[in-house]
C-alpha positions in Angstrom: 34.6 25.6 28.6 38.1 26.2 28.0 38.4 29.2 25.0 41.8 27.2 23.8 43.5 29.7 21.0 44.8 26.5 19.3 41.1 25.6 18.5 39.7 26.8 15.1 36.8 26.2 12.7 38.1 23.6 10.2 37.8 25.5 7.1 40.4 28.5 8.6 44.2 27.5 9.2 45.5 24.5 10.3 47.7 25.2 13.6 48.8 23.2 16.5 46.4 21.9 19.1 47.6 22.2 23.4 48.1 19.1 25.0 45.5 20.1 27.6 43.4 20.1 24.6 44.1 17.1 23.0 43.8 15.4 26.5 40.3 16.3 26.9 38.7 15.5 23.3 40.3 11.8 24.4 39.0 11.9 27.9 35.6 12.2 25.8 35.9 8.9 24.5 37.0 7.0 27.5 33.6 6.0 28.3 32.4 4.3 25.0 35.6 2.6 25.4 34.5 1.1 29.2 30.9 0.6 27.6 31.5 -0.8 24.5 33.8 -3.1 25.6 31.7 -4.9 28.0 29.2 -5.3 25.9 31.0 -6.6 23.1 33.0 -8.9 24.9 30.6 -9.6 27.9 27.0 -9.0 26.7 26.6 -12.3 24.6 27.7 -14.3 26.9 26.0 -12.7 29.7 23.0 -13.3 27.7 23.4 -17.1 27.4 25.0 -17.9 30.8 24.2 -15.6 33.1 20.6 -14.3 32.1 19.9 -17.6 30.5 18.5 -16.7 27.0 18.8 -19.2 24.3 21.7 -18.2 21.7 19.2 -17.4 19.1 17.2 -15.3 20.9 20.2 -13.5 22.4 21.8 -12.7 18.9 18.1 -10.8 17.8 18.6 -9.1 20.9 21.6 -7.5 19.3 20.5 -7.3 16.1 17.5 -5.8 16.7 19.2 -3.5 19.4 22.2 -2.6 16.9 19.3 -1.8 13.5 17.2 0.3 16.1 21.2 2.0 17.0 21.5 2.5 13.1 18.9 4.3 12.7 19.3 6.7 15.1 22.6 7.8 13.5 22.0 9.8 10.6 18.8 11.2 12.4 20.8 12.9 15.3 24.3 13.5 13.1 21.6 15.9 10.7 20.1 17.2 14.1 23.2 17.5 15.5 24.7 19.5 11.9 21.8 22.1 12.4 21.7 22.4 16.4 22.6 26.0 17.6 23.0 26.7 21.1 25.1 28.6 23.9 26.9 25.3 24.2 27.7 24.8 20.6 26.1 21.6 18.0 28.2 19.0 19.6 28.2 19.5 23.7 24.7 20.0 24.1 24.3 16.9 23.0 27.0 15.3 25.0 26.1 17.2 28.4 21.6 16.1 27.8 23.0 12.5 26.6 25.2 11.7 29.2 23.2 10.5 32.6 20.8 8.4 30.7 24.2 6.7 28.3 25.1 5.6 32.1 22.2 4.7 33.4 20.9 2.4 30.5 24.5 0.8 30.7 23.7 -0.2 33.7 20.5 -1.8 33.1 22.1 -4.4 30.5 23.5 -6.5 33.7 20.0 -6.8 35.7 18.4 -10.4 35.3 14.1 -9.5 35.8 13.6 -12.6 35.5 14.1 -16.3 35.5 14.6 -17.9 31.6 14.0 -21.6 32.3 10.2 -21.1 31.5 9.6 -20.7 27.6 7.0 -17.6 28.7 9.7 -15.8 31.0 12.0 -16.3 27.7 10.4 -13.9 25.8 10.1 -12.1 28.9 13.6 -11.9 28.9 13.9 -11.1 25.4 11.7 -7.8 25.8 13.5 -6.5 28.0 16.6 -7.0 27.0 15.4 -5.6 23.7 14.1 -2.5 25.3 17.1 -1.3 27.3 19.6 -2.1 24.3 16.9 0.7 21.9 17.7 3.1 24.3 21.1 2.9 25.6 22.2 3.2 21.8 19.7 5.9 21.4 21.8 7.7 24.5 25.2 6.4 23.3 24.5 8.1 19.9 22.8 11.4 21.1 26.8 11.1 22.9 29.3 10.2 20.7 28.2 11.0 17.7 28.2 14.7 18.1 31.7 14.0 20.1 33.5 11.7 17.0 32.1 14.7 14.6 34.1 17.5 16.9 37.7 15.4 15.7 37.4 17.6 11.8 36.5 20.9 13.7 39.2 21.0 16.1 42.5 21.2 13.9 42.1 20.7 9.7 45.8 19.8 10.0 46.8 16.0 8.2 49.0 15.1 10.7 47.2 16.8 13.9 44.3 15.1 13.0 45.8 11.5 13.1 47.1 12.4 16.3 44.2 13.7 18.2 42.9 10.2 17.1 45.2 8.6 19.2 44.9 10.6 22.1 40.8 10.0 21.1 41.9 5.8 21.1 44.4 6.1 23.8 41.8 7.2 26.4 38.5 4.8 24.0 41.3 1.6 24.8 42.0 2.9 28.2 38.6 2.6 29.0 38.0 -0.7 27.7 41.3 -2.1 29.7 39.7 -0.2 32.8 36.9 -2.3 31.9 38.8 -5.6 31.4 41.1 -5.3 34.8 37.7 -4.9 36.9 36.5 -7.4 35.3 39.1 -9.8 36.5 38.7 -8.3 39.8 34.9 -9.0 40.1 35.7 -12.5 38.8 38.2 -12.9 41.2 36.4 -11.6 44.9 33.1 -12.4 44.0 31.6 -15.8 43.3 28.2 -15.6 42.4 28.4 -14.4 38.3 24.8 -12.5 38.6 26.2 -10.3 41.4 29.9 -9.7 39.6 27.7 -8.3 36.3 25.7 -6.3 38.2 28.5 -4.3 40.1 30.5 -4.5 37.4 28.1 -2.7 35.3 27.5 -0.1 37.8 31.1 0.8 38.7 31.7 1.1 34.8 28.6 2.9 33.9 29.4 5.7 36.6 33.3 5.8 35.0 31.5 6.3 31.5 30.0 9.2 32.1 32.2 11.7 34.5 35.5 11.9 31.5 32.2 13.1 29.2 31.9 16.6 31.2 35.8 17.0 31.3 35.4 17.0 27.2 33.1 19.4 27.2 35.3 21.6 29.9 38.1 20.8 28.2 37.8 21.8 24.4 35.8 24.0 22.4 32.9 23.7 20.6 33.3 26.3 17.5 30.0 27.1 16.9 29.5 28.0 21.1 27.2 30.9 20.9 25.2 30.4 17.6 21.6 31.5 18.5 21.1 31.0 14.1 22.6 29.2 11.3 25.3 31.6 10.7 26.7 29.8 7.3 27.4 31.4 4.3 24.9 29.2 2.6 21.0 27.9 3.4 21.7 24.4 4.7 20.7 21.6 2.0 17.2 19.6 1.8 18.3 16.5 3.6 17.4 14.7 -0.2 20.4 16.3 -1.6 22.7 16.2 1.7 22.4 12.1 1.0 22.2 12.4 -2.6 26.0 14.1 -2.0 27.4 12.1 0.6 27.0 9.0 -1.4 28.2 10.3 -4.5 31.5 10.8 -2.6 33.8 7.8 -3.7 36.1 8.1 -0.7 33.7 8.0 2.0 32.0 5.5 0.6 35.6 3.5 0.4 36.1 5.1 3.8 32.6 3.4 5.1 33.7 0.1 3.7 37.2 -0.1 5.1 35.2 0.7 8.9 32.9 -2.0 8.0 35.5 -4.7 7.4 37.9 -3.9 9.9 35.5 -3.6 12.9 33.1 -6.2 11.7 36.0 -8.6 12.0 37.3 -7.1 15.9 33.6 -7.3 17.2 32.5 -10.8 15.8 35.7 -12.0 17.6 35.6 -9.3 20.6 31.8 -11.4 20.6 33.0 -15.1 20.2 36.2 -15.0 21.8 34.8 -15.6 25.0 33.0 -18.4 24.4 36.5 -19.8 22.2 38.5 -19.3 25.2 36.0 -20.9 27.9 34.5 -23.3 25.6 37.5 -24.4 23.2 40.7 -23.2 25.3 38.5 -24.4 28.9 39.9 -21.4 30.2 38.0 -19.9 33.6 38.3 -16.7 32.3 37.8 -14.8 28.9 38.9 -11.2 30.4 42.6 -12.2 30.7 42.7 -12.3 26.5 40.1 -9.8 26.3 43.0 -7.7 28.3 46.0 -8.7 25.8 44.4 -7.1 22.7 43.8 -3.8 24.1 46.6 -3.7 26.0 48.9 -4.1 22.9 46.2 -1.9 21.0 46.7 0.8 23.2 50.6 0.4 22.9 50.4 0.4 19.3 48.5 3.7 18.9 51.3 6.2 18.9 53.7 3.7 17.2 51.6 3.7 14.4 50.2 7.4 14.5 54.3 8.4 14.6 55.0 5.5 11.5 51.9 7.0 9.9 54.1 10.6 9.2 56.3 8.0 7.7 54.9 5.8 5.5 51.2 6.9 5.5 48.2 6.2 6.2 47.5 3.5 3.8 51.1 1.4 4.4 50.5 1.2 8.3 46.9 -0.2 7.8 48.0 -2.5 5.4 50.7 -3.9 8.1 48.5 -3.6 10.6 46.1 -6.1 9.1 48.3 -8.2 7.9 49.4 -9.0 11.0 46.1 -9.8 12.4 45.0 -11.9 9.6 48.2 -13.8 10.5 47.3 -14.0 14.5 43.6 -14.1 13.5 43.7 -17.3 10.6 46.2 -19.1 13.3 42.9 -19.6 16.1 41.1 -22.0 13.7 43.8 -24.6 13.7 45.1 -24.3 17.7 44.9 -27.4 20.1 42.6 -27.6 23.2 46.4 -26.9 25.3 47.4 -24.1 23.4 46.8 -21.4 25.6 50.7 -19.8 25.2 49.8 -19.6 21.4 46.2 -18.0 22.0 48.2 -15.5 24.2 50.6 -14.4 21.0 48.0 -14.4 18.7 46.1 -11.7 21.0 48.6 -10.2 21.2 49.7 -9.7 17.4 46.0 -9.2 17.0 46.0 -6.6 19.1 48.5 -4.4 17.0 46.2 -5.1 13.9 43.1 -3.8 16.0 45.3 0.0 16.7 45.3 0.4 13.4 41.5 -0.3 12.8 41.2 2.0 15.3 42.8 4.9 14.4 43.1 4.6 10.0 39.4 4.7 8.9 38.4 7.8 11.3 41.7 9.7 10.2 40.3 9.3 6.5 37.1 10.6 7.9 38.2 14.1 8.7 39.9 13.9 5.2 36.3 12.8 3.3 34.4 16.0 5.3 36.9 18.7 4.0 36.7 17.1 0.6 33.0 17.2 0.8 33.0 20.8 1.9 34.7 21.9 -1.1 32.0 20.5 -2.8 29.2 21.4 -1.1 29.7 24.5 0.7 29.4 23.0 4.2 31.0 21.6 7.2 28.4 18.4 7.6 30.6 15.9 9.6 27.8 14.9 11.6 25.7 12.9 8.9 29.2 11.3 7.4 30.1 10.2 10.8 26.5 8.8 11.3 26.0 7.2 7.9 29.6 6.2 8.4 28.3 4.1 11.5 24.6 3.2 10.5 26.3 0.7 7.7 28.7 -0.5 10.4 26.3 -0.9 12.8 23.9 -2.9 10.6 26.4 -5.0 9.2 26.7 -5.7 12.7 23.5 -6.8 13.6 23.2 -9.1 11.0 26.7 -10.6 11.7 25.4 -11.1 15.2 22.2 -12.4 14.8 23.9 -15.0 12.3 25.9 -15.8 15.0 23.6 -16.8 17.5 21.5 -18.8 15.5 24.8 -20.8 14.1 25.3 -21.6 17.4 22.0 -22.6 18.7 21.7 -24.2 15.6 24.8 -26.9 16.2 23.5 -27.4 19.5 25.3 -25.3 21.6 23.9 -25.8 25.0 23.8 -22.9 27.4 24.3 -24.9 30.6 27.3 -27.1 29.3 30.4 -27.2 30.4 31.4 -28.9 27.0 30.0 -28.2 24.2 29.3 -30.7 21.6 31.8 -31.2 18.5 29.6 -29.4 16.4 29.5 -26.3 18.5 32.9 -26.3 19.0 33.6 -26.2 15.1 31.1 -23.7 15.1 32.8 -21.2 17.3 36.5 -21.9 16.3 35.3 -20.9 12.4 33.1 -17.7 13.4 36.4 -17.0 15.6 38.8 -17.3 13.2 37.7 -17.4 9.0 35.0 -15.1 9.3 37.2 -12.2 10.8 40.2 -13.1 8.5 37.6 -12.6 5.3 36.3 -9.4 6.4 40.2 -8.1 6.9 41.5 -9.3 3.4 37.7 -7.2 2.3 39.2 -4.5 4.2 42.5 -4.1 2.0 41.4 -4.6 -1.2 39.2 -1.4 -0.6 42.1 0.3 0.9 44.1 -0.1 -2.2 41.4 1.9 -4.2 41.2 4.9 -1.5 42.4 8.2 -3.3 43.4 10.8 -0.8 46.3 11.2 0.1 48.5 13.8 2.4 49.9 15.9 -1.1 45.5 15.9 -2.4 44.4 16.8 1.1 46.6 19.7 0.9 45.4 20.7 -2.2 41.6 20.4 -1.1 42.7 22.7 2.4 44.5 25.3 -0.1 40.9 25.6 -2.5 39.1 25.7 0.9 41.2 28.9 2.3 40.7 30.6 -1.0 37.6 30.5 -0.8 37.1 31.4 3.0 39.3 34.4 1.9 37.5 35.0 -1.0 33.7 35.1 0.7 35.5 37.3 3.7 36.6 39.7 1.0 33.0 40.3 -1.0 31.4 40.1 2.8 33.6 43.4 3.5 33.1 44.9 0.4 28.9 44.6 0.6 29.2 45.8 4.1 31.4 48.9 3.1 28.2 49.3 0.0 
């Protein structure tokens, strides 16, 4: 691994991070990007047209798949807190998680069987179910432990909004990686089974190799830690929850994540079926490919207006310009597609900032919360952080696929009846605008800002300085 100077534990001094550095924490988050993506803008639909499952039964597939993923979060961010190894807490995890993150991937695009028999529907169902439990198992044991490396690397305000864009440059990278074969496939390959399955094996493979140039790439701070070598015994896991939801701006952190990426993966999730369905477009990857294009754009203009303004002001733009594009898809014509294109596009500046705000507030929440507690525990406030979003998920989800099945969506159809159609235009469109309007009014309440989190790095130097002083004095008795 490379033994970067730049790299220090958060609680010491804030200095500058290398570019090489920087570079490879975002290289780490390429392939969620690739992986999420397809599954939150292909999976559903894969589900229902491709595999064949019945929109109900395809929405408890990810609910089920996304609860299962939620609770695997705080169990591996507190195992990951208290893992000591050669490797560091963080990489081991990521190096052991990584083959079996790609492989699982994979497995998602693989039809078993045939759906048009009620018994084979179930079938189906199973084991769909069973790859989802443990490709999120493998996707947490990954990126959990990677996201919790962004508040040990640099304690720095400003460096730690920009290693989140590197982080989102390389996560939306992926995902347009993603997108562009997707077209591809589409393009060269007719049958739809067939452009799944080798599009799931070319991305799962691309997932996993940026995951060892992370690990190469930065360092881990607590590489070489045979024992807990804190200053303090760590807290019964009782108290470690009793604390981390006791701390007001997490839990306004948690809530502003919940909003914002509720709203960008119930449309990432419907917006196919609105562009085939209600735009009778032959492709949903080409608008798919807009929003993360202009997302990835967007990163550095707002990380670099972010020093300007701060944090809170760009989010607050950044939303209200996706409410705009995102409120505008209800009332669009059937012809509309030059509209559908701006709108993804404006949509997709909104969707930079949902990326790269909430985390950035993170790293602020886990320096706050060692002040009060005495420890660096990023791990379980990045997982909590994510076990709310993910089950606020799953029940968005499974709402949605049993709204559709229930106004008789048919999974065969080339159009959809009226009451479908309504349907998906309003889970498209409304239900994403609400959750972003949730998203600001918590925003407005969110206390840190750049002159507190000074403050709280200031108390946390005393002290290091402080403990280093009494630990030479005891050693010199």
């Amino acid at each position: 691994m490379n033994d970067t100077p730049d790299t220090v534990h958060p609680s010491g001094q804030a200095r500058s991070l290398s570019l090489s550095t920087k570079l490879a924490f975002g290289a780490g988050d390429s392939g969620a990007g690739i992986t999420a993506t397809l599954l939150v803008f292909s999976f559903f639909i894969f589900l229902t047209s491709v595999a064949g499952l019945r929109p109900g039964l395809a929405g408890s597939v990810l609910m089920v798949g996304k609860i299962a993923d939620a609770i695997n979060d705080p169990v591996i961010g507190i195992l990951s807190d208290r893992t000591r190894s050669r490797w560091g807490r963080r990489h081991i995890w990521m190096l052991l998680g990584s083959i079996p993150f790609g492989l699982f991937f994979f497995l998602h695009w693989i039809v078993p069987f045939d759906g048009s028999e009620s018994f084979h529907q179930w079938m189906l169902f199973f084991y769909y179910l069973t790859i989802s439990i443990v490709y999120n198992l493998a996707f947490t044991a990954v990126n959990l432990p990677y996201t919790a490396l962004t508040a040990e690397l640099t304690a720095d305000y400003h460096e730690r909004t920009n290693l989140n864009s590197f982080r989102f440059f390389f996560s939306i990278g992926g995902s347009l990686v993603a997108l562009i074969l997707g077209v591809v496939f589409e393009k060269h390959i007719a049958d739809p089974h067939l452009q799944y399955v080798l599009l799931g094996a070319t991305c799962g493979l691309l997932a996993v190799l940026p995951l060892y140039w992370c690990v190469w790439g930065t360092e881990d701070p607590s590489a070489g830690e045979s024992v807990l070598e804190a200053t303090e015994e760590p807290l019964p896991i009782g108290e470690q929850l009793k604390i981390t939801f006791g701390n007001r701006p997490f839990l306004l952190v948690m809530g502003i994540y919940l909003c914002s990426w509720l709203a960008f993966q119930l449309t990432a999730a419907t917006l196919p079926y609105y562009s085939l369905h209600w735009m009778r477009q032959e492709s949903y990857f080409t608008v798919a490919l807009i929003v993360q294009s202009v997302a990835i754009v967007m990163l550095f203009v707002w990380s670099w207006v972010s020093q300007k303004i701060g944090r809170k002001g760009v989010y607050y733009i950044g939303m209200g310009l996706w409410i705009i594009a995102q409120g505008a898809l209800f009332f669009y014509p059937r012809t509309a597609d030059n509209l559908l294109y701006i709108s993804c596009a404006i949509a997709g500046m909104g969707v930079a900032t949902a990326y790269l705000i909430p985390w950035s507030m993170l790293t602020d929440v886990t320096d706050l919360d060692e002040l009060e507690s005495g420890q660096r525990r990023e791990g379980i406030f990045y997982a909590f952080m994510v076990l709310l979003q993910k089950m606020g998920l799953a029940i968005g989800l499974f709402i949605v696929g049993n709204a559709l099945e229930y106004f008789g969506f048919v999974e065969s159809a080339a159009e959809q009846p009226q009451s479908a159609l309504f349907a998906i235009r309003f889970v498209s469109s409304i239900v994403p605008v609400i959750c972003l309007i949730a998203g600001c009014i918590l925003t407005y309440f969110y206390p840190i800002t750049q002159e507190i989190h000074a403050e709280i790095l200031l108390k946390l130097s005393e002290r290091k300085t402080t403990n280093n002083e009494q630990r030479a004095m005891s050693n010199e008795q």
